[in-house]
C-alpha positions in Angstrom: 1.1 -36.5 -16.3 2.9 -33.2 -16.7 6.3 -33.2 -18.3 9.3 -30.7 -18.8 8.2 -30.4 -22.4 4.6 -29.2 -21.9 6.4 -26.0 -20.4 9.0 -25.9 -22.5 6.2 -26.0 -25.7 4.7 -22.9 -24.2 7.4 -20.7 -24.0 7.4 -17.8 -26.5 9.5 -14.7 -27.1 8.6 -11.0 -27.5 8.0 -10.9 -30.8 5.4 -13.9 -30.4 4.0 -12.2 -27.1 3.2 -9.0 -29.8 1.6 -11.0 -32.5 -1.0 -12.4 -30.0 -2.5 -8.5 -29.2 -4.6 -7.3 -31.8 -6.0 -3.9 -32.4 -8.4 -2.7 -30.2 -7.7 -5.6 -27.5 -8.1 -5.3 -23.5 -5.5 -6.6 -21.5 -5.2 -7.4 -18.0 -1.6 -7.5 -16.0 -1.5 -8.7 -12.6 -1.1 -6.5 -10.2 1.2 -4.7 -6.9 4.4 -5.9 -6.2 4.3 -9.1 -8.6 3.0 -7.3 -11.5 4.6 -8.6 -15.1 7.1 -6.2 -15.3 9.0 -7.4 -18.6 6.0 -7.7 -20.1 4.3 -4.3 -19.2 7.8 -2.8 -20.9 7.5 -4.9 -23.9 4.0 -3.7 -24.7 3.6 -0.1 -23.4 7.0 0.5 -25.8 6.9 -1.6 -28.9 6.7 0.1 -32.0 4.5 -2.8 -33.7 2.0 -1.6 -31.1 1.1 2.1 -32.1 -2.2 2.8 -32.5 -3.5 -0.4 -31.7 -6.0 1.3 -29.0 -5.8 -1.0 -26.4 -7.0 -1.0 -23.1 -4.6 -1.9 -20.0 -6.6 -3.1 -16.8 -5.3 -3.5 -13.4 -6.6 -3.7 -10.3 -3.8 -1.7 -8.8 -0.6 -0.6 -10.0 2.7 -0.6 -8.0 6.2 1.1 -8.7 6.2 3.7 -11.5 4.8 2.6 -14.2 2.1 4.1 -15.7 3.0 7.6 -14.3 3.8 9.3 -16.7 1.9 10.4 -20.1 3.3 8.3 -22.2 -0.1 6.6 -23.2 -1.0 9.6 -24.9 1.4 9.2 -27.5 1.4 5.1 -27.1 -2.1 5.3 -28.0 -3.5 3.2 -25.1 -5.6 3.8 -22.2 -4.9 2.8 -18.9 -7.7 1.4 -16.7 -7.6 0.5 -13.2 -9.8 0.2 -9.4 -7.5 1.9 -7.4 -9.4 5.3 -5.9 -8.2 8.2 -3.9 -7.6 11.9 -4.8 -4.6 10.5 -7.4 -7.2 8.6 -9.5 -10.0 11.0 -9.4 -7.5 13.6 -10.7 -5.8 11.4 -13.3 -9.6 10.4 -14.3 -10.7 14.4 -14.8 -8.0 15.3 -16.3 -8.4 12.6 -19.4 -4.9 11.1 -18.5 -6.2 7.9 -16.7 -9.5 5.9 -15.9 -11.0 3.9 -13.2 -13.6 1.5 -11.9 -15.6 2.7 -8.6 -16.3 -0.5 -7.4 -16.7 -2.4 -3.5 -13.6 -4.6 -3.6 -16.0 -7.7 -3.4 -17.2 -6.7 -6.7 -14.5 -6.9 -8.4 -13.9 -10.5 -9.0 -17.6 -10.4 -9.4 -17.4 -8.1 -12.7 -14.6 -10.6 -14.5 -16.6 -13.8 -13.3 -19.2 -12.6 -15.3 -17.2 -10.8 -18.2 -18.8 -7.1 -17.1 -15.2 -6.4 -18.5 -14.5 -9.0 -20.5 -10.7 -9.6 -20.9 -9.0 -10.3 -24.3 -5.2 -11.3 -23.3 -4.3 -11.8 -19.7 -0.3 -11.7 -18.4 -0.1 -13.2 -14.9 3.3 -13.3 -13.0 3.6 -17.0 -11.5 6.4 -19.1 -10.4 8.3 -22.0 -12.2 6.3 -25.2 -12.3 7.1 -27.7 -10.0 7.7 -31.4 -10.6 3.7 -31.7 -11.4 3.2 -28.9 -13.4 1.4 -26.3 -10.6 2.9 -23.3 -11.0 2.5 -20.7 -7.8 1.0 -16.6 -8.2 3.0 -15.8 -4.9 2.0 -12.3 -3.1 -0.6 -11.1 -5.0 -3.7 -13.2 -5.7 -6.6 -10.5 -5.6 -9.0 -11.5 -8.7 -6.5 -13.5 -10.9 -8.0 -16.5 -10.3 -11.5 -15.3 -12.3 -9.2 -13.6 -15.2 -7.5 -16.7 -15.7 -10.7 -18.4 -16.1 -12.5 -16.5 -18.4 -9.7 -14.2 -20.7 -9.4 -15.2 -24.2 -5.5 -15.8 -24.1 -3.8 -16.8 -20.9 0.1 -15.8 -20.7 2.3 -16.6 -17.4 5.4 -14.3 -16.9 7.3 -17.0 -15.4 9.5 -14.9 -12.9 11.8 -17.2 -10.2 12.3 -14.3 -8.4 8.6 -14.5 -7.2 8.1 -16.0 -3.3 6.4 -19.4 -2.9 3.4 -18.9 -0.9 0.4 -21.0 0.5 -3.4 -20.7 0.0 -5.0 -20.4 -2.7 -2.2 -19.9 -5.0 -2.0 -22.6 -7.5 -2.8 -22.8 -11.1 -1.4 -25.4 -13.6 0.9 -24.9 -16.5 -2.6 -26.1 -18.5 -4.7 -23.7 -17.8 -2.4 -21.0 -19.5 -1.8 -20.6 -22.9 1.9 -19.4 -22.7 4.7 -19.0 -21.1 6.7 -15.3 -21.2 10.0 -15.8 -19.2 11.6 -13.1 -16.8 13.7 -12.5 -14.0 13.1 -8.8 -13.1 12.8 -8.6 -9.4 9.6 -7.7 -7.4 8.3 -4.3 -6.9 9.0 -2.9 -3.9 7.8 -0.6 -1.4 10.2 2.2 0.5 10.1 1.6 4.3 10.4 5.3 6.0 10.3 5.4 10.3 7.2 6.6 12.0 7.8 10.0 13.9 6.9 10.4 18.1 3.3 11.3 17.2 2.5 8.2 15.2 4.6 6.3 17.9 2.0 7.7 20.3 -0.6 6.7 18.5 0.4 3.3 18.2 0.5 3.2 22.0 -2.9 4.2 22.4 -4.8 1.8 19.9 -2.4 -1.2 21.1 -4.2 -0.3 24.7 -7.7 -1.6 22.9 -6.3 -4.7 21.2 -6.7 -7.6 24.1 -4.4 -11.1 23.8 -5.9 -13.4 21.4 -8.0 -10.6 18.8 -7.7 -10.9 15.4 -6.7 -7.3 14.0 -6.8 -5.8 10.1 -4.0 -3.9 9.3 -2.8 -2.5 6.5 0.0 -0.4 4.8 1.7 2.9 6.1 4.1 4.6 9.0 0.8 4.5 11.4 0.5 0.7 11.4 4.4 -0.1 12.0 3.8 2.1 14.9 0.6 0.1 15.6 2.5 -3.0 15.6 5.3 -2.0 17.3 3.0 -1.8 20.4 1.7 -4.8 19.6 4.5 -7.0 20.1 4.0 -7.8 24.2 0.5 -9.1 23.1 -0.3 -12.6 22.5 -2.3 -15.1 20.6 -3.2 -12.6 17.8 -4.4 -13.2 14.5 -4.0 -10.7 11.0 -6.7 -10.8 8.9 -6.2 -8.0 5.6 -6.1 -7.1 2.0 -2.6 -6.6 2.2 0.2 -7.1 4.8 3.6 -4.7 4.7 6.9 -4.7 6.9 5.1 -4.9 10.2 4.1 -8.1 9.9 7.8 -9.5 10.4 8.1 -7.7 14.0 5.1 -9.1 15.4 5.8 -12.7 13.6 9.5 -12.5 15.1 8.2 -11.0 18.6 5.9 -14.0 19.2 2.7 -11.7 19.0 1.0 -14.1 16.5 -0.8 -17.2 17.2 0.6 -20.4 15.9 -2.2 -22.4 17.1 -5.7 -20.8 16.3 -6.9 -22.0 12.9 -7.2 -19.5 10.1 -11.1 -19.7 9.9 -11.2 -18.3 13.6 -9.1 -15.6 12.6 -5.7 -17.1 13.4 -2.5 -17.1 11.6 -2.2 -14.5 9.1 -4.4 -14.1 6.3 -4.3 -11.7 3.0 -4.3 -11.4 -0.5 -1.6 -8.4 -1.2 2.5 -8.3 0.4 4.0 -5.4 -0.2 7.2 -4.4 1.0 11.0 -4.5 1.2 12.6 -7.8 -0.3 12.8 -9.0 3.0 9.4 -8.5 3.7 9.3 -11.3 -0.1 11.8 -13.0 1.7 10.3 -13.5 4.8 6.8 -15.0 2.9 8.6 -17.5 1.1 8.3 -20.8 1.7 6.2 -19.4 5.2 3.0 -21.5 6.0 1.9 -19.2 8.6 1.0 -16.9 6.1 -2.1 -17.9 3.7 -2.7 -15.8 0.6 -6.3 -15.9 -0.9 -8.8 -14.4 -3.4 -10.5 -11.2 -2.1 -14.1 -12.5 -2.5 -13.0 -15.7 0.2 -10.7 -13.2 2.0 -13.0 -10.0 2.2 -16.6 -11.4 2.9 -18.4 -9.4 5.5 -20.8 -12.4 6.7 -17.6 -15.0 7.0 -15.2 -12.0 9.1 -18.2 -11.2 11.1 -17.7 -14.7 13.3 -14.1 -14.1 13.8 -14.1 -13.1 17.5 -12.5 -10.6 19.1 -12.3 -8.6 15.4 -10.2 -5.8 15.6 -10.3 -3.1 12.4 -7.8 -0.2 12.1 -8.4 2.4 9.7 -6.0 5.5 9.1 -7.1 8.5 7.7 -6.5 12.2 7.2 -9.6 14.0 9.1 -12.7 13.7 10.9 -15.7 15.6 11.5 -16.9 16.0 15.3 -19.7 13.6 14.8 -17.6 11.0 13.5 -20.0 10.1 10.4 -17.4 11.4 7.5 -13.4 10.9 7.1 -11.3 12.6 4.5 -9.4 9.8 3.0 -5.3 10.4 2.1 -4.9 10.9 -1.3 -2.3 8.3 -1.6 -4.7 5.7 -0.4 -5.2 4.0 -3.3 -3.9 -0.1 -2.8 -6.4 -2.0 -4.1 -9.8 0.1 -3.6 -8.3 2.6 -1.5 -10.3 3.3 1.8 -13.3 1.2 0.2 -11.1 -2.4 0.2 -10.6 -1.4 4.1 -14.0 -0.3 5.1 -15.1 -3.4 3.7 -13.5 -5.3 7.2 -14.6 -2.2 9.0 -17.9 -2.6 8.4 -18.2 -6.7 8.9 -16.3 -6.2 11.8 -19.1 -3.5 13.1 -21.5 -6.3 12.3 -19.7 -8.7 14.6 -21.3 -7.1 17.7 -17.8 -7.8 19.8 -15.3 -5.8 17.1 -13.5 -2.9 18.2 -13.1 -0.1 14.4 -10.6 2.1 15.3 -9.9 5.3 13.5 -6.4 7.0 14.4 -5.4 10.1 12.8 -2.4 12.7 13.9 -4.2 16.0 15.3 -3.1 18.4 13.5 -2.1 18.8 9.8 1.3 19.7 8.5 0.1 23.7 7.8 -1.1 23.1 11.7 -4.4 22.9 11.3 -6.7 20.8 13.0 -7.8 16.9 11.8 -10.8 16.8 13.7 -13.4 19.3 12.2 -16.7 20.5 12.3 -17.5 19.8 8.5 -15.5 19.1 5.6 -15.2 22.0 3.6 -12.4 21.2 1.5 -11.1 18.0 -1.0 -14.9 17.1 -1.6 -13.8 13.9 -3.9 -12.1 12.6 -0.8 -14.7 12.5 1.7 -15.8 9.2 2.9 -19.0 8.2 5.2 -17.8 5.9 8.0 -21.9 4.7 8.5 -21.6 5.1 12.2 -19.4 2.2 12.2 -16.3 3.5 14.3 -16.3 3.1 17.7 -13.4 4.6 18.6 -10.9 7.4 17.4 -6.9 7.6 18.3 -5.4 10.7 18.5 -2.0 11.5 19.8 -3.9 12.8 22.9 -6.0 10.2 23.7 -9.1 7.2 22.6 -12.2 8.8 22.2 -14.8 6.1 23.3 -17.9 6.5 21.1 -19.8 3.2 20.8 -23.7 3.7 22.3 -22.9 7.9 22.5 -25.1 10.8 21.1 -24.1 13.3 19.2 -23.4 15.6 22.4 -21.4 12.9 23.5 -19.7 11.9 20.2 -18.3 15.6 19.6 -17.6 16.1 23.3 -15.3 13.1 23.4 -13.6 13.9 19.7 -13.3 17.7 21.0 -11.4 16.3 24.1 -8.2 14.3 21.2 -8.0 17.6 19.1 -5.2 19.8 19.7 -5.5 21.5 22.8 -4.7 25.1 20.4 -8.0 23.8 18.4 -10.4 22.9 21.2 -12.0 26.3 21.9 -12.6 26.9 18.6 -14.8 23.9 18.1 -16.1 23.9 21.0 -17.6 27.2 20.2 -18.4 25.9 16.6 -20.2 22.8 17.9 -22.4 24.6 19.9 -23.1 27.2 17.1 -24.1 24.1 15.3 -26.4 23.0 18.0 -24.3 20.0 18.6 -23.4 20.6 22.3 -25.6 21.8 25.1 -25.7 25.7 25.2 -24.9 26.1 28.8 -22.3 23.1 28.4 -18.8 24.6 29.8 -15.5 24.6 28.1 -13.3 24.4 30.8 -13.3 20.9 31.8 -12.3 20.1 28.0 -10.0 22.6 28.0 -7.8 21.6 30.4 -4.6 19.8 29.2 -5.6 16.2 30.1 -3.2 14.3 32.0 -3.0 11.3 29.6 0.3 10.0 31.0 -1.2 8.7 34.2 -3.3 6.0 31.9 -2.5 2.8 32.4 -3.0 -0.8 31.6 -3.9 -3.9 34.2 -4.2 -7.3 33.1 -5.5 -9.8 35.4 -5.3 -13.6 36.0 -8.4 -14.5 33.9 -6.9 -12.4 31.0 -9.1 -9.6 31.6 -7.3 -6.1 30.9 -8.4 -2.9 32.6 -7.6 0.9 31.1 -7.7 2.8 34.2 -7.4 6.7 33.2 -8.5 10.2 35.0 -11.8 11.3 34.4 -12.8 13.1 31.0 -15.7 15.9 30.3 -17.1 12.9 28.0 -17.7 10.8 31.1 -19.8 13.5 32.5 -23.0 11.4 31.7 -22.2 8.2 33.2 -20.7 10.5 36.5 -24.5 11.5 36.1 -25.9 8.4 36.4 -23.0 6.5 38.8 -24.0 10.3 40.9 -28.0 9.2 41.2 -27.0 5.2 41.4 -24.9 5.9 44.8 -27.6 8.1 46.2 -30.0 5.3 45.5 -27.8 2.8 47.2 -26.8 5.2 49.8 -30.5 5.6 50.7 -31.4 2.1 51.1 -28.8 1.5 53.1 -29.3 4.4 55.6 -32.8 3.1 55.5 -31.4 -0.1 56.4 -29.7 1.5 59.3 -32.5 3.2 61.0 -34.5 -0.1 60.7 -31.8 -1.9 62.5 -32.7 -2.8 66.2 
């Protein structure tokens, strides 16, 4: 039976915490928003520490730390499994390293000590009256670190929100206790401009009453979600969960009643906000915090109906195979750790993957491309999984499209100063017919006369004016009413 001493018998000070690293050990912080912040000071600065060589894993840092050089002349290295532009730069230049691994792997490479960890600090909560103390908004792999590192410290931080999940360990299965009461990393909230707004109106027009959509962190999301709060029944399902997730909690747009397994509720491993974003978690049971390989798996998210998977990135190509990623996206394994629900939720057979992008760049130029011919490190293959792309001007619809169709339909959401110019390039390339005419895309599509009708069974209807895009199924509607027209003249002249 656990008793106030256990803890208390656990509890060491700095100097302790530095004569349990030795030379040459790897060490493993937790990571984000609950990250052990005293600790990461005490051992990235102490004096007793130079030229130890030690290795510093994370799976994702947060805040500033570890921005700077000052591992050069601390004589550590820096190790972690974010990606993006940031860590492939860091990681050429010599100042930083870092995995390249699926984020399902990576619980996968401590289970079985592929990086074998020597002292492990984990941010957790106070023990409660039985001893369980609680690792709050960031669970990722911890669970397999804890199990397998040689030395097991818990930054004991009050200041870290009580969730519910999988989120318990027991003062037992650490082997000490570091105590702090720094406050949680947090994230700057900045306001989305009219385009992103826009957006957001468009991919909320796909999301039906009672789907279960992945979201994830940035400005295009909190637009997404703003849109979202007139739906109902909806379920989140993502690596991490920002901001947003308050207005849609507080609008009523979340279920209350669907069961997590069918994609209700709110489920993630990450938070990472504002403190009122920590605040709003604490003590919440709608929202369940779990290890990625439970959270992530593509053959469990594929039965969720009614999937919905929203990816933001910087461009496209016409044929909607490769993205160039935002070389801030780097949370967990950047655009990886969200393909990974992009992907299962192409597998479902009813998902929707949505990728939304602004039009244009900031120098102006155009998002949607023929190739990618710049920021090679970047570029991403989307395997034919997205089925749609969100532009300020409009949804292109490409699920079951050819190529043709594909680059006809992403032509028709570029800029309208933009659209000649591929246009003329895609058919250079042989991706559009040669006599195909630019005119119809041309034209500055009305897109303000969409709308949305829902009917009595729940069944919602876009109803839009024609595109260029539709020009095939025109084609066949075209030879369909001819047939039906003929029988039924034939029909008529057989009439008595």
């Amino acid at each position: 039976m656990y008793k106030a001493e256990d803890f208390d018998k656990k509890v060491i000070d700095a100097h302790k915490l530095i004569s349990l690293i030795k030379p040459g050990n790897r060490i493993f912080f937790s990571s984000g928003p609950s990250m052990p912040v005293r600790a990461v000071e005490l051992i990235t600065t102490s004096e007793d520490l130079l030229g130890y060589d030690l290795e510093i894993i994370q799976i994702v840092a947060a805040g500033d730390y570890f921005q700077d050089d000052s591992f050069f002349s601390r004589n550590y290295r820096y190790k972690t499994f974010h990606s993006g532009e940031t860590a492939f730069m860091e990681a050429s230049s010599g100042k930083k390293d870092y995995y390249p691994a699926n984020l399902l792997e990576i619980p996968y490479i401590f289970a079985i000590q592929a990086i074998g960890i020597d002292v492990a600090v984990i941010t957790t909560s106070p023990p409660d009256k039985r001893g369980y103390m609680n690792l709050g908004i960031s669970i990722d792999a911890a669970d397999e670190v804890i199990k397998n590192a040689g030395i097991v410290i818990a930054e004991v931080n009050p200041n870290l929100p009580i969730t519910y999940g999988d989120t318990l360990i027991h003062i037992d299965q650490v082997d000490h206790v570091f105590l702090s009461e720094e406050p949680m990393i947090e994230r700057v909230r900045t306001p989305y401009d009219s385009l992103q707004d826009r957006i957001g109106w468009h991919v909320s027009n796909l999301i039906q009453d009672g789907s279960t959509v992945v979201m994830h962190v940035g400005r295009i999301f909190d637009a997404i979600a703003q849109h979202l709060k007139t739906k109902k029944n909806l379920g989140i399902l993502t690596n991490v969960v920002s901001d947003w997730v308050i207005d849609l909690v507080e609008a009523g747009a979340i279920s209350l009643e669907r069961k997590r397994e069918f994609g209700g509720q709110i489920t993630t491993s990450y938070c990472y906000g504002t403190q009122e974003l920590y605040d709003y978690v604490d003590y919440n049971q709608l929202f369940g915090f779990y290890p990625i390989t439970k959270l992530a798996t593509p053959l469990l998210i594929r039965r969720i109906p009614k999937l919905i998977s929203i990816m933001n990135v910087e461009k496209i190509d016409v044929t909607a195979a490769r993205v160039l990623v935002y070389s801030g996206d780097d949370l967990l394994s950047g655009y990886e750790s969200k393909f990974n629900f992009a992907a299962a939720t192409a597998f479902s057979g009813t998902g929707k993957v949505i990728f939304a992008l602004k039009s244009v760049d900031q120098n102006g130029e155009s998002n949607i491309v023929i190739s990618h011919n710049k920021n090679p490190e970047r570029v991403r293959s989307t395997l034919s999984a997205a089925r749609y792309v969100v532009t300020e001007y409009g949804v292109a619809s490409l699920f079951g499209k050819s190529i043709r169709e594909r680059v006809i339909s992403l032509i028709e959401v570029a800029h309208p100063d933009h659209r000649e110019a591929l246009f003329t390039q895609a058919k250079e390339r042989g991706y559009i017919y040669p006599d195909q005419i630019y005119r119809s895309i041309a034209a500055n599509y009305p897109a303000h006369l969409g709308t949305v009708k829902t009917f009595k069974d729940g069944l919602e209807l876009i109803i839009r004016p024609i595109k260029a895009s539709d020009e095939d199924m025109m084609r066949r509607l075209f030879y369909k009413s001819i047939e039906i027209l003929s029988i039924f003249y034939q029909c008529q002249s057989n009439a008595p």
